[in-house]
C-alpha positions as CSV (number, residue, x, y, z in Angstrom):
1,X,14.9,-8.7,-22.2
2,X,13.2,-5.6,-22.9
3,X,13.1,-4.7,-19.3
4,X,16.3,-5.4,-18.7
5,X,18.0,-2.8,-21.0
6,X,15.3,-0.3,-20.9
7,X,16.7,3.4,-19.6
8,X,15.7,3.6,-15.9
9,X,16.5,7.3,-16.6
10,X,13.8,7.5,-18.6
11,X,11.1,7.4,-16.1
12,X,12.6,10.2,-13.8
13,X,10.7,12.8,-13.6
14,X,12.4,16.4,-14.8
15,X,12.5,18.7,-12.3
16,X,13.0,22.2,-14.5
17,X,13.5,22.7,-18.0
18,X,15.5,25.4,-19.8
19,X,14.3,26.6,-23.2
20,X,13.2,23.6,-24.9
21,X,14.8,22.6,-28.2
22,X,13.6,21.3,-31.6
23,X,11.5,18.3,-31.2
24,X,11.5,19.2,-27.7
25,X,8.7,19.5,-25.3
26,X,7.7,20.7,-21.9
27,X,7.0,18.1,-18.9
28,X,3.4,19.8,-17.7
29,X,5.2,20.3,-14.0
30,X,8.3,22.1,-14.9
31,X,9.5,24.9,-13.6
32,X,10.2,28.0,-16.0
33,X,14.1,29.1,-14.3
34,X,14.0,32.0,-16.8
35,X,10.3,33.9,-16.3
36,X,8.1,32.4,-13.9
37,X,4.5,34.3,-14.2
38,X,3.5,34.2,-10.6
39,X,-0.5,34.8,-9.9
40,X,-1.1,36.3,-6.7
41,X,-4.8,37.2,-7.2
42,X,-7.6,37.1,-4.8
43,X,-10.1,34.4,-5.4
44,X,-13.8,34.6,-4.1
45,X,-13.4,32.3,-0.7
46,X,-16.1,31.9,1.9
47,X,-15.0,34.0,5.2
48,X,-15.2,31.1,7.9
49,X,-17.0,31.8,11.1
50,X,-14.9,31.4,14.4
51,X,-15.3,31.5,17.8
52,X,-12.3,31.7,18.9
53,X,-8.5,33.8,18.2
54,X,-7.1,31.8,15.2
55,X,-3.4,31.4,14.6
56,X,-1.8,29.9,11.7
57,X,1.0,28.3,12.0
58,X,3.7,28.0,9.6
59,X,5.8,25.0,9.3
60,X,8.5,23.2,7.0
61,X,7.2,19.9,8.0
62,X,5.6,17.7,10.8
63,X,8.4,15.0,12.0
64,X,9.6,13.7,14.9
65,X,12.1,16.4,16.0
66,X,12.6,18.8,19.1
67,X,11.2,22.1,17.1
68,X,8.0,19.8,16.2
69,X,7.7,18.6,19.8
70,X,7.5,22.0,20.9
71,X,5.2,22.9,18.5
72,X,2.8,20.2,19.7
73,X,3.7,21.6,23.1
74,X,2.8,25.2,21.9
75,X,-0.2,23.8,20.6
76,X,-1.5,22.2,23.7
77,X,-1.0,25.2,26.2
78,X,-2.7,28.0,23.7
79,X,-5.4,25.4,23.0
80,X,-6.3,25.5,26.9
81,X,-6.2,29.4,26.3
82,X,-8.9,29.3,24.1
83,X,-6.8,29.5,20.7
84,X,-7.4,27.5,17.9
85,X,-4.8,26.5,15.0
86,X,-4.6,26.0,11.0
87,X,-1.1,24.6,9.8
88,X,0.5,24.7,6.4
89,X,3.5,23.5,6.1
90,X,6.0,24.2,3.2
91,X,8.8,22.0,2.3
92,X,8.7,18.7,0.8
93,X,8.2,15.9,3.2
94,X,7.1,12.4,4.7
95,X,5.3,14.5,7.5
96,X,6.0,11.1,9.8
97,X,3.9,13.1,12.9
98,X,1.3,14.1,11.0
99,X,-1.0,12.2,12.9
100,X,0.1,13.9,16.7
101,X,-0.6,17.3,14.8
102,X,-4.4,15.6,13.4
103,X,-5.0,15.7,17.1
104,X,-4.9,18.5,17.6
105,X,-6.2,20.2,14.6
106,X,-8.0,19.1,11.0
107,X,-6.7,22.5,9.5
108,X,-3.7,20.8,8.2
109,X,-1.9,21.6,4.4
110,X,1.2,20.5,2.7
111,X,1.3,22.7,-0.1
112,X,4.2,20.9,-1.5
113,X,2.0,17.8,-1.9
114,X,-0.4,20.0,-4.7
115,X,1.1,22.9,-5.3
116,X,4.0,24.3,-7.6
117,X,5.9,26.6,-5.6
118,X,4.8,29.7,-8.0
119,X,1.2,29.3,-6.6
120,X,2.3,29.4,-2.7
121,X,1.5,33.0,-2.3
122,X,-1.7,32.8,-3.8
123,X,-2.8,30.2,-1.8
124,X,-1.6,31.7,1.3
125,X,-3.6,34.9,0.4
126,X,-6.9,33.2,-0.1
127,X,-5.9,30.8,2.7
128,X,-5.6,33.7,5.3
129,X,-8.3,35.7,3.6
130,X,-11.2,32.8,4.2
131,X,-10.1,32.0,7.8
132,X,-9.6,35.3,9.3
133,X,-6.6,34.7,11.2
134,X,-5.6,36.8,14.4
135,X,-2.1,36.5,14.1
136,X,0.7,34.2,12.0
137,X,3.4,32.5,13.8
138,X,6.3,31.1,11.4
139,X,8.9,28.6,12.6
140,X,11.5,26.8,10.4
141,X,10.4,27.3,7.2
142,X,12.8,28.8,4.9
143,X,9.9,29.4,2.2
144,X,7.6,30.9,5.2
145,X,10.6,33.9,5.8
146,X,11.2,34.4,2.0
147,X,7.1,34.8,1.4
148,X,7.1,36.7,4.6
149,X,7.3,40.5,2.6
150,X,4.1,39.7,0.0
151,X,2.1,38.5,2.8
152,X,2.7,41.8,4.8
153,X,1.7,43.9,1.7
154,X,-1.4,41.6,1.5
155,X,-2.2,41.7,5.2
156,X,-0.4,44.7,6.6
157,X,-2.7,44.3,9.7
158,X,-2.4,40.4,10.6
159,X,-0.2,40.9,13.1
160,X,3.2,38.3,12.3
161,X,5.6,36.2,15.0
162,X,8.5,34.1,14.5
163,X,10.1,31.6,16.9
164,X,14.0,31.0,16.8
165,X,15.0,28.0,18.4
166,X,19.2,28.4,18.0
167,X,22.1,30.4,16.2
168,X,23.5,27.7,13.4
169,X,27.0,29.7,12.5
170,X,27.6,27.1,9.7
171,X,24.8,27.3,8.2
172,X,23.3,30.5,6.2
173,X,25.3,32.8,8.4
174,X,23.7,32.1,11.4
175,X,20.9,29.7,10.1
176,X,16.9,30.8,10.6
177,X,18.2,33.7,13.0
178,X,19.6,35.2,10.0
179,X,16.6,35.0,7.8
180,X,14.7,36.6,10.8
181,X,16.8,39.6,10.5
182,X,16.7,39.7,6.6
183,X,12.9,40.3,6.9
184,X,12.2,41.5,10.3
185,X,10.3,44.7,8.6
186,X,7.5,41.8,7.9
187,X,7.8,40.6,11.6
188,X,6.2,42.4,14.6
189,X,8.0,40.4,17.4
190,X,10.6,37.9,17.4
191,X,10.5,35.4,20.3
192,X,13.7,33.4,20.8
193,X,14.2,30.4,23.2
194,X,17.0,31.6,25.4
195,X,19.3,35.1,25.4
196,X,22.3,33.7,23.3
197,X,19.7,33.7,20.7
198,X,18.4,37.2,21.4
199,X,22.4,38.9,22.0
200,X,23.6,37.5,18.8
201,X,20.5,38.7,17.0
202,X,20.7,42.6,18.6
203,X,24.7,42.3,17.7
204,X,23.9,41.9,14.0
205,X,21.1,44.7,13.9
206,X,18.0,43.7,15.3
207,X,15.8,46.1,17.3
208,X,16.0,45.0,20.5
209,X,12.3,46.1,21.8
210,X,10.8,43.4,19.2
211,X,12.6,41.0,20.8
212,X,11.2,38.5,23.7
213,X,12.8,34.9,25.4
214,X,10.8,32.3,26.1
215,X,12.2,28.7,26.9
216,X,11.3,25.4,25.3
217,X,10.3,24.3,28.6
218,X,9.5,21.0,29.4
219,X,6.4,19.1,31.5
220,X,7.5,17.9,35.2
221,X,4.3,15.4,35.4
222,X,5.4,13.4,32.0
223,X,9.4,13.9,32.7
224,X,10.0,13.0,36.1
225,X,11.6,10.3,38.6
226,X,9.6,6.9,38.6
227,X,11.6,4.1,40.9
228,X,9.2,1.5,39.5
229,X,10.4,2.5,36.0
230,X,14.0,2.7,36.7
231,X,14.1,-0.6,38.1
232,X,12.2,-2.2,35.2
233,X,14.3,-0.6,32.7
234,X,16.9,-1.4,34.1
235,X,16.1,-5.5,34.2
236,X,14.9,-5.2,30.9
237,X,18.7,-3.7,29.8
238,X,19.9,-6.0,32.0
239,X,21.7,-3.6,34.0
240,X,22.2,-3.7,38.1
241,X,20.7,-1.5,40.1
242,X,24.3,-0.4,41.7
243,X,25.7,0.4,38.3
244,X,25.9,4.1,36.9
245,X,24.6,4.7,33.7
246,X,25.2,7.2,31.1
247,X,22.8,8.3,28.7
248,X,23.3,10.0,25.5
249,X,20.0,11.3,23.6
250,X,21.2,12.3,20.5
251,X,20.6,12.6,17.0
252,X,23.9,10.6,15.6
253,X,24.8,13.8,13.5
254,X,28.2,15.7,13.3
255,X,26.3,18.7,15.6
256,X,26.0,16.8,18.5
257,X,29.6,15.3,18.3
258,X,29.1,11.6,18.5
259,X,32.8,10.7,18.1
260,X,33.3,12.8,21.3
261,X,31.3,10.6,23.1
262,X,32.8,7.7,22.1
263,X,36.1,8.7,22.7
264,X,35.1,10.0,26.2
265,X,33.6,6.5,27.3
266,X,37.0,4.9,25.9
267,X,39.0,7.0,28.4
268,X,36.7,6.2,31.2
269,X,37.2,2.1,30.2
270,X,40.5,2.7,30.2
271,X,40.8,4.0,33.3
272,X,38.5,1.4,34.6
273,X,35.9,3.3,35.7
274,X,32.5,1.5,36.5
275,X,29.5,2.6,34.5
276,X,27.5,1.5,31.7
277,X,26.3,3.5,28.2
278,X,22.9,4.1,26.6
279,X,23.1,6.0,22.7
280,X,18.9,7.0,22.3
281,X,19.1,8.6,18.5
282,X,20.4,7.7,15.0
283,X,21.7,9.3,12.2
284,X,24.2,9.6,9.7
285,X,27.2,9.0,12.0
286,X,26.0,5.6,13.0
287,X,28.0,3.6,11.0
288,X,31.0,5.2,12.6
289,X,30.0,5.0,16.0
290,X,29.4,1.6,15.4
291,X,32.9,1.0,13.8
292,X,34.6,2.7,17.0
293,X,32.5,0.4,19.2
294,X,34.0,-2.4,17.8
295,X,37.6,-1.2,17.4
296,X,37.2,0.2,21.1
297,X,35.8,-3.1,22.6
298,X,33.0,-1.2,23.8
299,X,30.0,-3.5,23.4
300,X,29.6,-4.3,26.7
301,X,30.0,-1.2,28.4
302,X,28.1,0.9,25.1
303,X,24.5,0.1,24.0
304,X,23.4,1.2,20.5
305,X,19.6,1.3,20.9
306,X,18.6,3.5,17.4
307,X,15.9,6.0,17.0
308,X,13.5,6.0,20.4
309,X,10.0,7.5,20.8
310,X,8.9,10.2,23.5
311,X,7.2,7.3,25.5
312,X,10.5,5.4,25.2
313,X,13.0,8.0,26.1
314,X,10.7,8.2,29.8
315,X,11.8,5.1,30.4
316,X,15.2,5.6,29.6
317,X,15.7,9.0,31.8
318,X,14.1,7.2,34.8
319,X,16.5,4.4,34.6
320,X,19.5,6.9,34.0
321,X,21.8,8.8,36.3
322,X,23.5,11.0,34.2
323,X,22.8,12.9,31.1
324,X,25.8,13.1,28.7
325,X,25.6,15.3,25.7
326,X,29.1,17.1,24.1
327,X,27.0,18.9,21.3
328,X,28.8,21.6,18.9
329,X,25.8,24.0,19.1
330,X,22.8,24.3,21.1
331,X,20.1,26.5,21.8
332,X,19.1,24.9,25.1
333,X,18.4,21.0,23.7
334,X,15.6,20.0,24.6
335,X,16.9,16.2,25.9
336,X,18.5,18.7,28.9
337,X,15.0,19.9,30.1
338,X,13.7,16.4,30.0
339,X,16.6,15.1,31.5
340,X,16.5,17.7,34.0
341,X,13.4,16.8,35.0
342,X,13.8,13.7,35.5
343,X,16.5,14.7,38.0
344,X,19.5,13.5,35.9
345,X,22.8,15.1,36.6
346,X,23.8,17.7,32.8
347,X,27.2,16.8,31.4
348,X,27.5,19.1,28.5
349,X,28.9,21.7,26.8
350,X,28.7,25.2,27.3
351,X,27.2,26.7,23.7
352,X,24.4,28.6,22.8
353,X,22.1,29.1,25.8
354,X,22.3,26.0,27.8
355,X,24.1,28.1,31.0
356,X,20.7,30.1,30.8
357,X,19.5,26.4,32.6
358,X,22.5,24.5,33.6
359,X,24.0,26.4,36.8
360,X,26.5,24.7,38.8
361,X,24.0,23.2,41.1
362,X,22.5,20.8,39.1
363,X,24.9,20.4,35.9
364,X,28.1,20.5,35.0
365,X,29.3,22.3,31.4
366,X,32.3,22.5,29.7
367,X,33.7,25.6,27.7
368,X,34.0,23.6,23.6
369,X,37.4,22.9,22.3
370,X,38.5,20.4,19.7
371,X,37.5,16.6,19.3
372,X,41.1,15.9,20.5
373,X,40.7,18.2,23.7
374,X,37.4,17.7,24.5
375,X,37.5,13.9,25.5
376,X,39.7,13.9,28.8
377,X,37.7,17.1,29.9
378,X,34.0,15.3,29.6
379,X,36.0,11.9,30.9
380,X,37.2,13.9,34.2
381,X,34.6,15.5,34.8
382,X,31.9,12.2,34.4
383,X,34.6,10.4,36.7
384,X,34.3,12.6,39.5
385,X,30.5,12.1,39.3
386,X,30.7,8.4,38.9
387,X,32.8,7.8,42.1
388,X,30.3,10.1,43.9
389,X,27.0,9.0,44.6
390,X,26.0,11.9,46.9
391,X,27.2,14.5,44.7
392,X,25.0,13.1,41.4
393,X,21.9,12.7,43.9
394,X,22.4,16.2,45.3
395,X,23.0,17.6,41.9
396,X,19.8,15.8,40.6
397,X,17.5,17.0,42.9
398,X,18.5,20.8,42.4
399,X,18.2,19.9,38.5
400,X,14.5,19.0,39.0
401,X,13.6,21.7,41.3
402,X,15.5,24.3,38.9
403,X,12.6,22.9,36.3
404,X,9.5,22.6,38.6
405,X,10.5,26.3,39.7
406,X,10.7,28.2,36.6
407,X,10.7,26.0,33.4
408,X,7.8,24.1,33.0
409,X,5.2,24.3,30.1
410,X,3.0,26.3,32.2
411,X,5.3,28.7,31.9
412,X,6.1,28.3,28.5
413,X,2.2,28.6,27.4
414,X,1.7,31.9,30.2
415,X,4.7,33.4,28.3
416,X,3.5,33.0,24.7
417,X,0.3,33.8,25.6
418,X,1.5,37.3,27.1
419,X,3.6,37.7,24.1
420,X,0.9,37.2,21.5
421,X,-1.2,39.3,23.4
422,X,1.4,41.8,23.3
423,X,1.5,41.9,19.2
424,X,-2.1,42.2,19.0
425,X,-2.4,45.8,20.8
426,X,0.7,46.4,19.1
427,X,-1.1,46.1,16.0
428,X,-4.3,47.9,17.2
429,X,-2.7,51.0,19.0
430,X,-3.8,54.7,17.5
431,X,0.3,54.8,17.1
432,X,1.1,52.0,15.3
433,X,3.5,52.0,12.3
434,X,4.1,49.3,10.0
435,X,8.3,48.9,10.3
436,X,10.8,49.4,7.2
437,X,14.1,48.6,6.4
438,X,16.4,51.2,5.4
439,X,17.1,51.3,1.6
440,X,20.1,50.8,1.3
441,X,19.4,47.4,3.2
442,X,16.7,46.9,0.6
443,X,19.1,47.0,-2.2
444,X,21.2,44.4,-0.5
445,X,18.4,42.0,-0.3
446,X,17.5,42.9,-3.5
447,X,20.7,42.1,-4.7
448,X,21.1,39.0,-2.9
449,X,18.0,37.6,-4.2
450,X,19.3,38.2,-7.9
451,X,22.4,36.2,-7.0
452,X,20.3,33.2,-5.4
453,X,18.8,32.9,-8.1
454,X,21.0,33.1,-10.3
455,X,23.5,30.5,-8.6
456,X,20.3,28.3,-8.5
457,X,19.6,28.6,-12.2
458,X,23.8,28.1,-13.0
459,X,23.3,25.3,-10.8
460,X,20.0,23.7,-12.3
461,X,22.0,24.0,-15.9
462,X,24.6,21.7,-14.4
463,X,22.4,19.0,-13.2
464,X,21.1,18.9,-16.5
465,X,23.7,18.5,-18.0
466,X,25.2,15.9,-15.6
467,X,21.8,14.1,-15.7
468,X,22.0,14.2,-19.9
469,X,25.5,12.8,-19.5
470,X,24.4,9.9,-17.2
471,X,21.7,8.8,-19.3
472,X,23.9,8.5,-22.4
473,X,26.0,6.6,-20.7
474,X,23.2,4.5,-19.4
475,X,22.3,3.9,-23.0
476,X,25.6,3.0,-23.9
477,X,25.5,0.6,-20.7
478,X,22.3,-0.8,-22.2
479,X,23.0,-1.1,-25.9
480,X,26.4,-3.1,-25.3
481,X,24.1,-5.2,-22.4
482,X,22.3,-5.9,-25.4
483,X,24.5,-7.2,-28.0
484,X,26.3,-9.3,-25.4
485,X,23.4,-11.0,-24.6
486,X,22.0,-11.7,-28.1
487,X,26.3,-12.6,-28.9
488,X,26.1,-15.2,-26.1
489,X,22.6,-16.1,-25.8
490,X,23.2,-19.8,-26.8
491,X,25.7,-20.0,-24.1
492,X,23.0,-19.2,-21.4
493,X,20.2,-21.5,-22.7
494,X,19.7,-24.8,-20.9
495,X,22.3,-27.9,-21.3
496,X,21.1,-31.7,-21.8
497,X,23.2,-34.4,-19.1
498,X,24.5,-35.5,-21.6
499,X,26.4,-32.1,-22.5
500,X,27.7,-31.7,-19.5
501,X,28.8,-35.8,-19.4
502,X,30.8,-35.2,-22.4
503,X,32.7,-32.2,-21.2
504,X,33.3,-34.1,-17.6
505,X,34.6,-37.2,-20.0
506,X,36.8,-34.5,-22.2
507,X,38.3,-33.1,-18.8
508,X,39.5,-36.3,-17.6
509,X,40.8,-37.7,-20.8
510,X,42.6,-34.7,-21.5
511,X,46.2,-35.9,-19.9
512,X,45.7,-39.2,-21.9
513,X,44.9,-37.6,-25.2
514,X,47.9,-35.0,-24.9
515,X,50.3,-37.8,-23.9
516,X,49.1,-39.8,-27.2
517,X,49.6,-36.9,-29.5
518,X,53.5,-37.4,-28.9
519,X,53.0,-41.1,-29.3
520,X,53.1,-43.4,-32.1
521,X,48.9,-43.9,-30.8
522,X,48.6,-40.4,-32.3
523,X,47.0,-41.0,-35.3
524,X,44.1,-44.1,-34.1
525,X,43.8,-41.9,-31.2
526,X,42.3,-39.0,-33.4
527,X,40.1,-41.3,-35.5
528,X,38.8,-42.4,-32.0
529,X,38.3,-39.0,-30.7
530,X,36.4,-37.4,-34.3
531,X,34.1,-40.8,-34.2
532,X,33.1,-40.2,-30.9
533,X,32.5,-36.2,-31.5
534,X,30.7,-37.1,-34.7
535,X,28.2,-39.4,-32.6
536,X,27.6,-37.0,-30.4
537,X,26.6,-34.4,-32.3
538,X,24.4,-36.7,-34.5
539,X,22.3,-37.7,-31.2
540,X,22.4,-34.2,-30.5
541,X,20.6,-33.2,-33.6
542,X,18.1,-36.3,-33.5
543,X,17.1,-34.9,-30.0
């Protein structure tokens, strides 16, 4: 009983405390919201020998994703360039690719995993110190940007790059490009993977000489046509060779506009056009999709196959013929580069950079409107390609050949090789001064740090609270759990046959005994009924 009614609140762990009150204590990992004593001493670490330019690379995590993929990528091409890598990463975390990252490096440290957040910097100062880094290359990692400023007045010499993948206007006022900008005087060259990026950043301040593009890219020997492939896919899907399919590669998410797929494909079924749907991704919009499936009749023209791995999605480009992806933002996605090179035709939508790849030869976008608009667009323009085998083979061929021309890793790993390079005699020119921001931009960020916080701690106060109220509640739950079940107990503790016999035999004689009660019987019929009872109950308390 006792672990029935026991406060599951109890045993959750409390993630900050305020000033604790009488009778009150502190849990040992708590987080002080008022006065946090941060200790950013140097410890005495053992410099490690190297052989080889070191870069440390900082992360929010290591999970299957397009930013991580390219990381791997990055990785791979600086390793055959004679770099070699130490990763921390920063936010908390499952780190479900840890394992692609172990090979390619031991060097590997989730500081949430052992660290309070108060002790980041002082790790990262001993950290740097003992390995001797050549440069620091930060990507994603919102805690990365914010300790960006102490790490320069630690290391005002390590020379410091980011890498901004896309412009997210919904998010943070532009997403990681913003937090770029807020800090650039701690950054000595941004690199950004297409122009968009690099416009929008020089439009809201940025110096544009700090500024270089370098694409994803993608690698034309692992992405490419296979014939063999295609037609065992496509047996495996059970889909004819003369049939067109469409495939989606997408995280199921509200960015890459799911529901304007599925409305697309419902036009083209409509309209009777012949083809055949392939959704590669999951995500919170599943259910929906799902839903519309159904409701739309779908599920033999639209196949949900759920979260697919790198290996996986080969398979599924080679046995493709068009690429289909109606995203709301974009840097350039990566599915296009793959798809690309796999010589699939690009139906998309013009946002972010993806024009930067997808010229009219080999790819077809589509200014964005609304998800009522949007629909027939993408359904016209998938139709015309359908109903034209020629044009999608002509248009596939000049998508591979834009690839193998100018956006393969190679190039990728030559570009931020030069660009590295580039930072490095930046940093050891006779001429070279550390930047600054102007102050009254300093008071800005100053002032917007004071308001972070103190949203966060208004916010913390009101969990608290909320998370107080819950648990009484819970204890009121459990308390009247309690008393029901010591009220009732008899009733839920095992019956004798002949229990339940007796209340069978009561059942069926009820119409009997209730037409006797307005007879004459009445009276020998109760004398009946209480000798019976009586017997019962004496054979009860024999037993």
């Amino acid at each position: 009983m006792d672990s029935l009614t026991e406060n599951p609140l109890n045993h959750l762990p409390t993630p900050f405390v305020e000033q604790p009150g009488k009778g009150e204590s502190l849990h040992p990992q708590t987080i002080d919201l008022d006065l946090t004593q941060v200790d950013v001493g140097l410890s005495t670490v053992e410099r490690q020998a190297k052989t080889h330019p070191h870069l440390l690379l900082l992360l929010p995590w290591l999970v299957m994703g397009g930013a991580e993929r390219f990381t791997l990528n990055l990785i791979d091409q600086l390793s055959r360039r004679g770099w070699q890598f130490s990763i921390v990463t920063t936010a908390p975390s499952e780190n479900s690719w840890q394992a692609e990252f172990e090979k390619r490096t031991p060097d590997i440290f989730h500081l949430p995993n052992f660290l309070p957040v108060k002790d980041f910097p002082s790790f990262l100062r001993n950290f740097i110190q003992s390995r001797q880094f050549d440069a620091m290359f930060v990507q994603g990692s919102i805690e990365g940007y914010r300790l960006l400023p102490t790490l320069r007045a630690f290391f005002p010499a390590l020379p410091v790059f980011d890498y901004l993948h896309f412009v997210t206007p919904d998010w943070m006022d532009g997403g990681f490009p913003r937090l770029s900008l807020l800090y650039r005087e701690a950054i000595d060259l941004t690199i950004t993977s297409c122009s968009q990026v690099k416009d929008w950043m020089i439009a809201e301040g940025a110096d544009a000489g700090r500024l270089r593009v370098c694409p994803i890219n993608v690698d034309p020997e692992q992405w490419r046509p296979d014939a063999e492939t295609r037609r065992r896919m496509r047996a495996q899907l059970e889909i004819s060779e003369d049939e067109v399919v469409l495939l989606y590669p997408a995280r199921l998410e509200a960015q890459k506009q799911p529901l304007v797929f599925i409305e697309t494909v419902r036009l083209l079924a409509e309209e009777g056009v012949p083809f055949r749907a392939l959704v590669a991704g999951d995500g919170s919009e599943r259910g929906l999709l799902e839903e519309k499936r159904q409701a739309y009749q779908l599920t033999d023209k639209v196949r949900l196959l759920g979260a697919v791995a790198a290996e996986k999605m080969v398979e599924l480009m080679a046995a493709a013929d068009i690429l289909f992806l109606p995203s709301q933002n974009e840097g350039i996605s990566q599915a296009i580069y793959e798809g690309m090179a796999c010589g699939l035709v690009t139906v998309g939508a013009d946002v972010g950079g993806q024009a930067e790849l997808i010229t009219p030869e080999c790819g077809i976008l589509l200014l964005p409107s609304s998800p009522e608009e949007a629909p027939p667009a993408y359904a016209a323009a998938l139709r015309a390609l359908i109903q034209d085998p020629s044009l999608r083979q002509k248009m596939g061929l000049a998508a591979r050949n834009r690839i193998t021309a100018g956006f393969t890793l190679d190039h990728m790993g030559a570009g931020i090789q030069r660009i590295l390079a580039e930072g490095l005699d930046l940093h050891q020119s006779a001429d070279y001064r550390p930047r600054s921001l102007p102050s009254e931009e300093l008071r800005q960020r100053e002032a917007r740090h004071v308001v972070e916080f103190l949203q966060a701690r208004q916010e913390a106060r009101r969990l608290r609270r909320e998370l107080h109220s819950l648990s009484d509640e819970c204890r009121v739950i459990s308390e009247n759990y309690t008393a029901l079940s010591e009220k009732y107990f008899v009733l839920l503790q095992p019956r004798p046959a002949s229990h339940w016999f007796y209340l069978w035999l009561r059942q069926v004689t009820l119409p009997l005994y209730s037409w006797l009660q307005q007879s004459v019987l009445n009276r020998p019929a109760v004398k009946i009924k209480n000798r019976l009872k009586s017997t019962w109950t004496k054979d009860k308390a024999d037993e």
